[in-house]
C-alpha positions in Angstrom: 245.0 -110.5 111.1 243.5 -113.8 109.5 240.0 -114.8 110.1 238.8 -118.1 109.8 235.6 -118.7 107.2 234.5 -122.1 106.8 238.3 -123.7 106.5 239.8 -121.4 104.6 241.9 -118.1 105.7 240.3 -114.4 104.7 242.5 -111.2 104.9 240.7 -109.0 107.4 241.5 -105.3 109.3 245.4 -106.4 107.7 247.3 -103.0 107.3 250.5 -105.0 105.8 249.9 -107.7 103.3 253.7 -108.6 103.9 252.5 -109.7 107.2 250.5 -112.4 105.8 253.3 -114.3 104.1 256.5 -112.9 105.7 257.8 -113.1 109.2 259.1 -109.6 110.7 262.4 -110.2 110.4 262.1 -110.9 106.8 259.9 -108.1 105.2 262.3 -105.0 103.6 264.2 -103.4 106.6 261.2 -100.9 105.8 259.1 -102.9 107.0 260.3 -104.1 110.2 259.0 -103.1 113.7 260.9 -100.4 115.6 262.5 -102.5 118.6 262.2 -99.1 120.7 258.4 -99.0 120.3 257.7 -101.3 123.5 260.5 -99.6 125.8 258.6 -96.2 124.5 255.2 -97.5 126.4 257.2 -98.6 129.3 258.6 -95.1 129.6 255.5 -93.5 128.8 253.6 -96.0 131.9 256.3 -95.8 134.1 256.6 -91.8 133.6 252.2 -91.7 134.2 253.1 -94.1 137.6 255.4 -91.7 138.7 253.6 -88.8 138.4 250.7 -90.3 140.4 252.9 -90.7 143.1 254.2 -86.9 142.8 252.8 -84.5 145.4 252.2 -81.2 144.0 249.3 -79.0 144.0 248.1 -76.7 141.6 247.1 -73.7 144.0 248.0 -69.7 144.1 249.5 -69.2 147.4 251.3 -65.1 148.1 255.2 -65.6 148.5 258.2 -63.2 148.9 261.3 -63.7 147.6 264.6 -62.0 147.7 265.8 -60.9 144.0 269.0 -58.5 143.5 266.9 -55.7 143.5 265.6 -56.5 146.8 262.1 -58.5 148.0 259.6 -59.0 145.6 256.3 -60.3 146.3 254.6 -62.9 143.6 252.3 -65.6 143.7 253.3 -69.5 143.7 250.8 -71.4 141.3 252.1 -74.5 141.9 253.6 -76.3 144.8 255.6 -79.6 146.3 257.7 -80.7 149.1 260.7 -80.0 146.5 259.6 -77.0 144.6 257.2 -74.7 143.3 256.5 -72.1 140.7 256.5 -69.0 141.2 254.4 -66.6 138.4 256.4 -63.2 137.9 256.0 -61.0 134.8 258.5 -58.5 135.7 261.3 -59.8 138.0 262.5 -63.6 136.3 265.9 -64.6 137.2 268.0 -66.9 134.8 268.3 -70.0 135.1 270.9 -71.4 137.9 270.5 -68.2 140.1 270.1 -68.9 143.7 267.3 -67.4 145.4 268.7 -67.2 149.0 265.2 -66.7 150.7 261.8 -67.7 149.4 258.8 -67.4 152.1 255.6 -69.1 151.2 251.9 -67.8 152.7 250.4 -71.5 153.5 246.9 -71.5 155.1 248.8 -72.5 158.3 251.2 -70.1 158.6 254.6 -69.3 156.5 258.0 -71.1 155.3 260.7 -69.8 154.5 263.2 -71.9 152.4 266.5 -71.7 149.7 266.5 -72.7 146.5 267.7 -72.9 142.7 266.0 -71.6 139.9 265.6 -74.3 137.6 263.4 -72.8 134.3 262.8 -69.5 133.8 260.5 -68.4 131.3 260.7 -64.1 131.0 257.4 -62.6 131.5 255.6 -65.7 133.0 258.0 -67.1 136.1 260.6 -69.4 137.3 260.6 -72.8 138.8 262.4 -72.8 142.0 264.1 -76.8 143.4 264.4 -76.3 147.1 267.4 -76.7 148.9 268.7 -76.8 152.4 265.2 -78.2 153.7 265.2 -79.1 157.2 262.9 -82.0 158.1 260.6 -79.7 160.2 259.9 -77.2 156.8 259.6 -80.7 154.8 256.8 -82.1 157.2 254.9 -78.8 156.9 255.7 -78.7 153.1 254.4 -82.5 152.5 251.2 -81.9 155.4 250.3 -79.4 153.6 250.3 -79.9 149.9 248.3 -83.4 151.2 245.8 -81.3 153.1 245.1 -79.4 149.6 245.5 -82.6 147.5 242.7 -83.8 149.5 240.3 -81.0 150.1 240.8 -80.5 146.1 239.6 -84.1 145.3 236.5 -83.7 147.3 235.9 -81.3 144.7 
């Protein structure tokens, strides 16, 4: 940055003295600025937007879910319209496994869905993208995680 003192130019808060005599696209290829830098803070915004708009609530509900070995009951710690997480330390499967029947304790009253495990992490749990949602489960799914989202931002 210049400053101007009393006609004359005055190198100030300048972190490249190049920049003071040499356009960007003349310094040493060093030098130049990274054309990716801008399109990195549009990602970066653009990825922040869209998580705003996300609707997912960080909450424990009690679920069951049908494993190989039979049900197993675990707790969801975080939930959406198209997905949740379910916390397991014993019973993870791997990734791409189908879990043909997840049931979900909501404060009014259960779902049961499908779904594909999507990460799996052994000894901490699985992320779960539902599938085959009919509209009706999708309505309670998004009325509910906006009840929480709500009674959560009163708080």
């Amino acid at each position: 940055m210049l400053r101007v003192e009393s006609g004359r130019f005055t190198e100030s808060f300048c972190r490249d003295p190049l920049a003071l005599i040499l356009p960007w696209h003349l310094r040493p290829p060093w030098r130049k600025r990274d054309p990716m830098t801008p399109q990195w803070f549009k990602a970066f915004r653009l990825d922040r937007q869209h998580r705003e708009k996300r609707q997912r609530i960080a909450r424990y509900f009690d679920c069951t879910w049908q494993s190989e070995w039979g049900p197993q009951r675990s707790r969801v710690s975080s939930l959406s319209p198209t997905g949740c997480y379910i916390e397991d330390r014993f019973t993870v499967p791997p990734s791409g496994d189908v879990v043909p029947e997840l049931t979900v304790n909501l404060p009014d009253g259960q779902i049961c869905v499908q779904g594909t495990v999507m990460d799996a992490m052994p000894g901490i749990g699985f992320a779960v993208r539902f599938t085959q949602v009919d509209d009706d489960t999708k309505a309670r799914l998004s009325a509910a995680v906006q009840e929480l989202r709500q009674v959560h931002a009163q708080f």
